[in-house]
LUMPA-435578 format. One record per residue (C-alpha): x, y, z. Coordinates in steps of 0.02 Angstrom, whole numbers, plus 32768, in hexadecimal, padded with zeros to 4 digits. Layout:
# LUMPA-435578
NODE     X     Y     Z
NODE     X     Y     Z
...
***
This chain:
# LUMPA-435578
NODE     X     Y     Z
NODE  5808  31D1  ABC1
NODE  582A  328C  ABD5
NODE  58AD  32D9  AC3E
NODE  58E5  3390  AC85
NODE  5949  33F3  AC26
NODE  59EF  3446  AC48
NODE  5A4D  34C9  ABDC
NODE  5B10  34E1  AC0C
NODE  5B8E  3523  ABAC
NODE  5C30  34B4  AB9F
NODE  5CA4  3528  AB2C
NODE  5C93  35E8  AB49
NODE  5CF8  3668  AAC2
NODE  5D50  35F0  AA68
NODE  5DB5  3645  A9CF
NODE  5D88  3623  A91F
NODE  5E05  3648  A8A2
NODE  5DD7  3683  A7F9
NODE  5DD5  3606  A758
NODE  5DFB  3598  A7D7
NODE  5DA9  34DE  A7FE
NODE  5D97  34E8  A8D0
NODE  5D86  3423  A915
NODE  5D4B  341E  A9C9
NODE  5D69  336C  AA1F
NODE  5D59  3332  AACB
NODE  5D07  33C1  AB00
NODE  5C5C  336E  AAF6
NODE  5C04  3320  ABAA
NODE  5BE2  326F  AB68
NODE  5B8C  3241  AC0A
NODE  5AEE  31ED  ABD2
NODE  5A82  327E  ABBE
NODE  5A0D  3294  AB38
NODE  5A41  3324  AAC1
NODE  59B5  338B  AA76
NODE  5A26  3402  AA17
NODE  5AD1  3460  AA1C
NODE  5AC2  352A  AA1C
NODE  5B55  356E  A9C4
NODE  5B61  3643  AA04
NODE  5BDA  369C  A990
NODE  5C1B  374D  A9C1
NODE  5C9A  37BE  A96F
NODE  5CBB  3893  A97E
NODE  5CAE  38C9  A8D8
NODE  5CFD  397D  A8B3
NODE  5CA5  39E3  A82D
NODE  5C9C  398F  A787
NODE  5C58  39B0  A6D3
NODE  5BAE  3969  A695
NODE  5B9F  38F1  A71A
NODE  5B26  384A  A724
NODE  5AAC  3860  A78C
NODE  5AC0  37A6  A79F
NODE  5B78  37AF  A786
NODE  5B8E  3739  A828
NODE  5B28  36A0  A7E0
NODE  5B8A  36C4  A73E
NODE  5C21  3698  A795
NODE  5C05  35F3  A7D3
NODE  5C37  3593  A73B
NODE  5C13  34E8  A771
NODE  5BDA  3487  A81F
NODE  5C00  33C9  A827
NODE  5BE6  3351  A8C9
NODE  5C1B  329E  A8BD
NODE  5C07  3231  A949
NODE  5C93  31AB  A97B
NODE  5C49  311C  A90F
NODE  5C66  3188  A888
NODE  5B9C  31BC  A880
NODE  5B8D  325F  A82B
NODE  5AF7  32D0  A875
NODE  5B16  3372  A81A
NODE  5B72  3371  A77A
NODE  5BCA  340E  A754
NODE  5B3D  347F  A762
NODE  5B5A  3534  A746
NODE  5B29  35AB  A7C1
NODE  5A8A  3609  A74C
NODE  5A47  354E  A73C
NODE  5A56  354D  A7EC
NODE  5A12  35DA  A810
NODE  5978  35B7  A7A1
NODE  594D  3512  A7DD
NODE  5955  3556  A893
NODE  58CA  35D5  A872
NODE  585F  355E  A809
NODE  586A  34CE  A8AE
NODE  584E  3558  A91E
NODE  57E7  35CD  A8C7
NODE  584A  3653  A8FB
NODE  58FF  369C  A8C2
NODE  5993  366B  A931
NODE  59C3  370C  A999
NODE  5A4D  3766  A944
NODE  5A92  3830  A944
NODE  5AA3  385C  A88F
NODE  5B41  38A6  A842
NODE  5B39  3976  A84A
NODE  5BA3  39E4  A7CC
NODE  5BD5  3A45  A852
NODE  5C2F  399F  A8B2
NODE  5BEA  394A  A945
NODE  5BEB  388F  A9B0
NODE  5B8F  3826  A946
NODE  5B36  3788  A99B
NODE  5AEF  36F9  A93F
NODE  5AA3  364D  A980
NODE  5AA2  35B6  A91D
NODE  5A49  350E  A96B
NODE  5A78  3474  A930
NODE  59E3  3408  A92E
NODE  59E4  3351  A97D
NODE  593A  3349  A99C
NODE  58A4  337E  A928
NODE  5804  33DC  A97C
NODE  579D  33B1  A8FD
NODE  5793  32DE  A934
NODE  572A  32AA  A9B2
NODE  57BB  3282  AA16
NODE  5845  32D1  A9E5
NODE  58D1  3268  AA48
NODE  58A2  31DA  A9B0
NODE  594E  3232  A98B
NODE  59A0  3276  AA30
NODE  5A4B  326F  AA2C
NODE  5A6B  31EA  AAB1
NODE  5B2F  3226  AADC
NODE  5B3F  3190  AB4E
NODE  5B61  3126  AAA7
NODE  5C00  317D  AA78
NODE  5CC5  3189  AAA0
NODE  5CC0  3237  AA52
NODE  5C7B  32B5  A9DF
NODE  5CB2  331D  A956
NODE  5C80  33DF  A937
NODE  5CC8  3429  A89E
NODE  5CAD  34FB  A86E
NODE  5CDE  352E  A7C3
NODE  5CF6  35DC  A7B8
NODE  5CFD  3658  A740
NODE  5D65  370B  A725
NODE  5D4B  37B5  A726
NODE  5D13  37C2  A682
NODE  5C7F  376A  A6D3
NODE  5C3B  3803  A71F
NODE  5C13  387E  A6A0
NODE  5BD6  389D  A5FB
NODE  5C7B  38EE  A5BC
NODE  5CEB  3852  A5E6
NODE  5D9F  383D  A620
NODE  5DD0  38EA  A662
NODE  5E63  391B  A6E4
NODE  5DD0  3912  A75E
NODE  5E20  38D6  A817
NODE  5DE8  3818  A821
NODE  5D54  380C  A8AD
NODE  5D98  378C  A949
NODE  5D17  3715  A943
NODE  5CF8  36B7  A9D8
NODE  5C71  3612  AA03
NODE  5C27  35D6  AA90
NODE  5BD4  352F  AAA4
NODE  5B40  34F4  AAF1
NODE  5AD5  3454  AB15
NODE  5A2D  344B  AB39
NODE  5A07  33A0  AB6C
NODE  59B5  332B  ABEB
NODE  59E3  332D  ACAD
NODE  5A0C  3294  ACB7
NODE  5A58  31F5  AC4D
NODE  59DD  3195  ABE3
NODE  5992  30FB  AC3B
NODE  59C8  3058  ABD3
NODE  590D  300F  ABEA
NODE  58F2  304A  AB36
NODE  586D  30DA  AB60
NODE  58C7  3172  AB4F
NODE  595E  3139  AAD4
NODE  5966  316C  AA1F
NODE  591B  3106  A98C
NODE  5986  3168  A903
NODE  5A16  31E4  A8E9
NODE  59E5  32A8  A8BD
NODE  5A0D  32D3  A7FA
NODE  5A46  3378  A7B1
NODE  5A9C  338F  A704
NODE  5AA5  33F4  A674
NODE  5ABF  33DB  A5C9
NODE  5B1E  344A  A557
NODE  5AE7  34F8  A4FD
NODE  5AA4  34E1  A440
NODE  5A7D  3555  A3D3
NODE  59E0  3541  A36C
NODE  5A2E  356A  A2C4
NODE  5A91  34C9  A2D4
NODE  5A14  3444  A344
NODE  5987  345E  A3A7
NODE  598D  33B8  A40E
NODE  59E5  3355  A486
NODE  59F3  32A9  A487
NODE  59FA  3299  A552
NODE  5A5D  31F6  A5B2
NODE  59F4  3152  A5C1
NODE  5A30  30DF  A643
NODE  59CD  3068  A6D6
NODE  5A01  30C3  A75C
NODE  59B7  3168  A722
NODE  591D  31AA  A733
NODE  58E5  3274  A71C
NODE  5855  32CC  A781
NODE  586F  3367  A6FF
NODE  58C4  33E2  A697
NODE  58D0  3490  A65A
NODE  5916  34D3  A5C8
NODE  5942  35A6  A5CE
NODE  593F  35ED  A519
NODE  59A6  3682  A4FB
NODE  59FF  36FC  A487
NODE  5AA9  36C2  A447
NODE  5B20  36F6  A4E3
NODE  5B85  3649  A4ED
NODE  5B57  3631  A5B9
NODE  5B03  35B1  A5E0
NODE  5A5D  35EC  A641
NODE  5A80  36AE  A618
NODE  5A40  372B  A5BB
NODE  5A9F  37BB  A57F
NODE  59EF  3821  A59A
NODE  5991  381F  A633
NODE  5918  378A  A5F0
NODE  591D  36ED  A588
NODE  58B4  36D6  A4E5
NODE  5811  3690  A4D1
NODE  5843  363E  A41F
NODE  5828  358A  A42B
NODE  577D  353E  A3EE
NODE  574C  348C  A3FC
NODE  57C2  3414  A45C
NODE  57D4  3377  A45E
NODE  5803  32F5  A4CA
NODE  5818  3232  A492
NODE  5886  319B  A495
NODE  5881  30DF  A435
NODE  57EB  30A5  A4AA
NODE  5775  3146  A49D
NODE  575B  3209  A486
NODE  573B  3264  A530
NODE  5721  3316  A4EB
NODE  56E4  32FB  A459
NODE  56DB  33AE  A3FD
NODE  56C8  3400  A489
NODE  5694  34C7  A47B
NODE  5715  3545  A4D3
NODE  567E  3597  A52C
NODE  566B  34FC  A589
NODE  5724  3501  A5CA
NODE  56F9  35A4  A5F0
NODE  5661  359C  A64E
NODE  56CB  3506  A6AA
NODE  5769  359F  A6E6
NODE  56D5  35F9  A716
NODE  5686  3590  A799
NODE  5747  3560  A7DB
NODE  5795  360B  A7CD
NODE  5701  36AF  A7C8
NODE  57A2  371F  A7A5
NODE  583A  3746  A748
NODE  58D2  3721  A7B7
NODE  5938  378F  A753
NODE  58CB  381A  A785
NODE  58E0  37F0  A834
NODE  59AA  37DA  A815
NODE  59A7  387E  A7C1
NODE  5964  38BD  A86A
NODE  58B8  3901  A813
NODE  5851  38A1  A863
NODE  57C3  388D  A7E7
NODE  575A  3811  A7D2
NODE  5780  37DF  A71C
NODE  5762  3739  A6DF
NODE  57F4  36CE  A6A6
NODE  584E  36CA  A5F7
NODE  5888  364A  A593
NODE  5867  35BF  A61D
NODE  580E  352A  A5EB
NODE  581C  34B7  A681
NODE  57B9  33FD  A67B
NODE  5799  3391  A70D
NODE  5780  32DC  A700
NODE  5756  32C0  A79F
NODE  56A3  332D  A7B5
NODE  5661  32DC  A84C
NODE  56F2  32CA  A8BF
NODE  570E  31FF  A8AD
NODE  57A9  31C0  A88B
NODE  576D  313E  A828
NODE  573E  31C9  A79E
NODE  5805  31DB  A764
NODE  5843  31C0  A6C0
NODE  58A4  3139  A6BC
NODE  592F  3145  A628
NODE  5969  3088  A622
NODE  595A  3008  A5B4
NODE  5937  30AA  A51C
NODE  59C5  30B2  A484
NODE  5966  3166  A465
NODE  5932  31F3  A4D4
NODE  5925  3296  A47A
NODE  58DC  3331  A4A9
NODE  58C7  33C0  A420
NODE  5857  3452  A3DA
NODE  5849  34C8  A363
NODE  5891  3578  A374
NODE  5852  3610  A32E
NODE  58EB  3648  A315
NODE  59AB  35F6  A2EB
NODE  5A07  3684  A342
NODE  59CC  3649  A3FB
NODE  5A3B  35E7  A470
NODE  59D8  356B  A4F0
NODE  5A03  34EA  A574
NODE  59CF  3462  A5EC
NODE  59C4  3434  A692
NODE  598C  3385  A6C9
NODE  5964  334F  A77C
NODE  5941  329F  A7C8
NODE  597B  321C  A80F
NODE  5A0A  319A  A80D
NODE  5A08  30E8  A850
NODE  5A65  30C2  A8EE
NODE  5B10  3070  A8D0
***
């Protein structure tokens, strides 16, 4: 059953302190609606500064948890770039933002959190039905200064940083006939930075309450932040990937060119083009994104339970590069 949408803000310039973890509680409406996603608006006045980022305000956002009050994690510590990325790949288009200028300037930057997934036939399978809950946790992780710019920690005055929050959701409450309520929870993680001179795999979580709809990994040049590149663009270095666990292999040598053919179809640009405020319609670097689910069905997940192994790994071209992961899916309701 589909409903009317309504957008309202409930928290407007909040302050975020710097290397700072920011917990919001109670703020949250948990009147029964149906939550599609939370918009997150940062905006800070940044005077003149050295070798900025252009995407200096994505940068920032070290981390971005919500836990619900049954202790159900949705989004587990995601940093803002992974954010950022995964928005423009669901939406196939870059979240709006106001780069960082040399010369100083307001910098804006939008980061959804996703609780729904647009590519599922019906994407309130995982609506977040806030009618079930006594509360809910947000958590920002944010960086420093040094965050900004190329030429690190310099006396530089500290930008004020300010949030607001918004929730676009349904009109009303969920019914409790079972035709508009949620079959799962909404996934997001990330897994740690390697570098490919000492692994080139991850050995992801198996458990029966998981399943994932996709992943991407971002490949880049050894820079030590996770989902940056110290250049505009990441590297095209893997080659064949591979995808397996104890019961069977589900990329089985897989050629980059097909992972890239894949960021094509989802994402016909390079967002860091579009961050950088060139506007050219580049393709993507050093994504290669995989979706389980091609047809829209739920039913096409991966579920990780009842598997002692699930590894995914490739072979990179070369052992200086830096890559990472981010998994979405969906989590069984508690």
């Amino acid at each position: 059953m589909y409903y009317p949408l309504e957008k309202k803000q409930i928290l407007a310039g909040f302050p975020l302190p710097q290397g700072a973890v920011t917990t919001f509680t109670n703020v949250f409406p948990l009147d029964g609606c149906g939550w599609y996603k939370i918009r997150l608006h940062f905006q800070a006045a940044v005077a003149a500064i050295v070798a900025p980022y252009a995407d200096a305000q994505y940068r920032w956002i070290k981390g971005i948890t919500v836990r619900t009050s049954r202790g159900e994690v949705l989004i587990n510590n995601v940093p803002g770039m992974a954010l950022y990325r995964l928005n423009s790949y669901l939406d196939h288009a870059a979240p709006y933002h106001v780069p960082l200028l040399a010369a100083g300037n307001t910098v804006e930057a939008i980061l959804d959190i996703p609780l729904t997934f647009p590519f599922l036939n019906r994407p309130e399978d995982t609506i977040f039905d806030s009618g079930r809950y006594s509360n809910l946790e947000l958590q920002i992780a944010t960086g420093t200064i040094a965050d900004l710019s190329a030429a690190g920690a310099v006396n530089w005055t500290a930008p004020g940083v300010t949030v607001c929050i918004e929730i676009i959701s349904t009109l009303s409450a969920l019914t409790d006939d079972g035709t508009s309520k949620p079959f799962a929870l909404p996934y997001v993680s990330t897994y740690p930075l390697i570098h490919a001179d000492v692994m080139t795999y991850w050995d992801l979580e198996s458990s029966l309450d998981l399943g994932l709809f996709g992943f991407f990994m971002y490949n880049h040049g050894v820079f030590g932040i996770p989902f940056c590149a110290a250049v505009a663009a990441g590297l095209d270095h893997p080659t064949n990937i591979n995808f397996r666990d104890t019961v069977r292999s589900w990329l089985n040598t897989v050629d980059a060119s097909s992972f890239k053919s894949e960021r094509n179809r989802l994402l016909p640009y390079n967002p860091y083009a579009v961050i950088a405020a060139t506007e050219i319609p580049t393709l993507e670097i050093g994504m290669y994104p995989h979706w389980f689910v091609k047809n829209g069905s739920i039913n096409e997940v991966y579920p990780t339970g009842k598997k002692s192994f699930i590894r995914l790994d490739w072979t990179n071209a070369t052992a200086t590069d830096e890559t990472d992961l981010c998994i979405f899916g969906m989590r069984t309701l508690r």
